[in-house]
C-alpha positions as CSV (number, residue, x, y, z in Angstrom):
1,X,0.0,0.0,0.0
2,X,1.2,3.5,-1.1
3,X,1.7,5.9,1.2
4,X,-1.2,7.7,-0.5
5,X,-3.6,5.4,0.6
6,X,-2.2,5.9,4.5
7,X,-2.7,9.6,4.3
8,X,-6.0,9.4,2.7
9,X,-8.6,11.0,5.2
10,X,-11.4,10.0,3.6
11,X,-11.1,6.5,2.9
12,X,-13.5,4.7,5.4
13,X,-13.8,1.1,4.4
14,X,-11.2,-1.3,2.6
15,X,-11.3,-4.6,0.9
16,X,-8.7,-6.8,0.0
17,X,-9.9,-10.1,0.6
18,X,-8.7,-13.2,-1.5
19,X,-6.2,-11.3,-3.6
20,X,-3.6,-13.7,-2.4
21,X,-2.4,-11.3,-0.3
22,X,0.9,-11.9,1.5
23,X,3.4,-10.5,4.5
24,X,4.7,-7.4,2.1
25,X,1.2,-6.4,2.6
26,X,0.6,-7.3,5.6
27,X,3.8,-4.8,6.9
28,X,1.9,-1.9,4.7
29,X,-2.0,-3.2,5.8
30,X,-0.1,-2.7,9.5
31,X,1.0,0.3,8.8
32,X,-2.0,2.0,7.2
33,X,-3.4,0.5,10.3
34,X,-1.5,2.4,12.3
35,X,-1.6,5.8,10.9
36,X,-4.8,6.3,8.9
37,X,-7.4,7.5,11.4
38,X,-10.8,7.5,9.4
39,X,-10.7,4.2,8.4
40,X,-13.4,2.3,9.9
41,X,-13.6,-1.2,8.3
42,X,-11.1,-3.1,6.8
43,X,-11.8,-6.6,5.2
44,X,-8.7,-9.0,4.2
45,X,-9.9,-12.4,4.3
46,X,-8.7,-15.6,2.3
47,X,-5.4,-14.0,2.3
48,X,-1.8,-15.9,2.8
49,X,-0.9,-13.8,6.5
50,X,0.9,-15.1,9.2
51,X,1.2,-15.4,12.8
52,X,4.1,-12.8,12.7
53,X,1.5,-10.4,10.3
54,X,-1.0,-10.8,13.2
55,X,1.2,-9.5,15.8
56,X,1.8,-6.5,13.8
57,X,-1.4,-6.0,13.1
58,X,-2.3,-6.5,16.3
59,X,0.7,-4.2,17.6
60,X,-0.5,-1.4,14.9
61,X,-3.9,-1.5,16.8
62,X,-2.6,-0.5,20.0
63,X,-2.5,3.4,17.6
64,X,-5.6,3.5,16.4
65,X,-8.5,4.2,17.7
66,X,-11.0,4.4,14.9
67,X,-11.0,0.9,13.3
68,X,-14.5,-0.6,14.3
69,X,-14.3,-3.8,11.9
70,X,-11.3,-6.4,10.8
71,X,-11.8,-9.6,8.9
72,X,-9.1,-11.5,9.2
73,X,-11.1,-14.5,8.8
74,X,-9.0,-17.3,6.9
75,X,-5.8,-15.6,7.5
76,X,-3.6,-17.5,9.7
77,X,-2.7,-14.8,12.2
78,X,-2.6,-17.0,15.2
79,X,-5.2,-17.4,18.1
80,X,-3.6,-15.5,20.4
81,X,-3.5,-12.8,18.1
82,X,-6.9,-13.1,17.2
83,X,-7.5,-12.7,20.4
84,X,-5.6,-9.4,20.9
85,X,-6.7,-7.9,18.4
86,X,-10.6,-8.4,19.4
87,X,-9.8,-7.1,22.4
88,X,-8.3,-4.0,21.4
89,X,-10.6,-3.5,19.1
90,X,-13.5,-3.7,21.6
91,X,-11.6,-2.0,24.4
92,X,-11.2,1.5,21.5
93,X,-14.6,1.9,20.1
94,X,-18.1,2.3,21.1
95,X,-20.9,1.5,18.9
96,X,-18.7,-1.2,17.2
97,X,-19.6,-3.9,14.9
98,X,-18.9,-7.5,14.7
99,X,-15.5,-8.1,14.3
100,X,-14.7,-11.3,12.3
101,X,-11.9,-13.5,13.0
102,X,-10.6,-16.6,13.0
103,X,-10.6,-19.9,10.3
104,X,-14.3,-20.3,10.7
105,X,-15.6,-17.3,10.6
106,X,-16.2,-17.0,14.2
107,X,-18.2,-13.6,15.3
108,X,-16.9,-12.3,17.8
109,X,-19.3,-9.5,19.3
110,X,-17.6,-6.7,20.9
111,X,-20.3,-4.3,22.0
């Protein structure tokens, strides 16, 4: 992802899911993650991540305070990082969606 697309303010909702998507993107998903504060929904699923692109992920969260939905579902982040990264979400937003996660889809509802 250019760094364009991280300084976009008005970009709210992303997809990239099943684009065969791999840890390059992951590093600039994390990033956009981490920096772009309107967006609000971001959708990745079906893509080749790793536990490793979960923690970053996971550690970009910890900046961002916007993000109300992540589907990671499919994407071998890792269960503890799946875990993390509901929580954060949950603990940063009010109002917030479902967040989907995990290899079976699993809801998990955060508010």
């Amino acid at each position: 992802m250019s760094a364009p697309l991280q300084a976009n303010q008005s970009l709210q909702r992303l997809n990239l899911s099943a684009n065969e998507l791999g840890p390059q993107t992951a590093l600039s998903l994390a990033a956009l993650i981490g920096t772009n504060q309107t967006v609000l929904d971001v959708a990745v699923a079906a893509n080749a991540f790793t536990a490793e692109d979960g923690k970053q992920l996971r550690e970009a969260l910890e900046d961002n305070r916007t993000l109300r939905k992540l589907d990671l579902r499919l994407c071998h982040v890792g269960a503890d990082n799946q875990a993390s990264i509901a929580e954060l979400l949950h603990s940063h937003s009010s109002g917030m969606d479902f967040n989907q996660l995990g290899m079976a889809g699993m809801l998990i509802p955060t508010r």
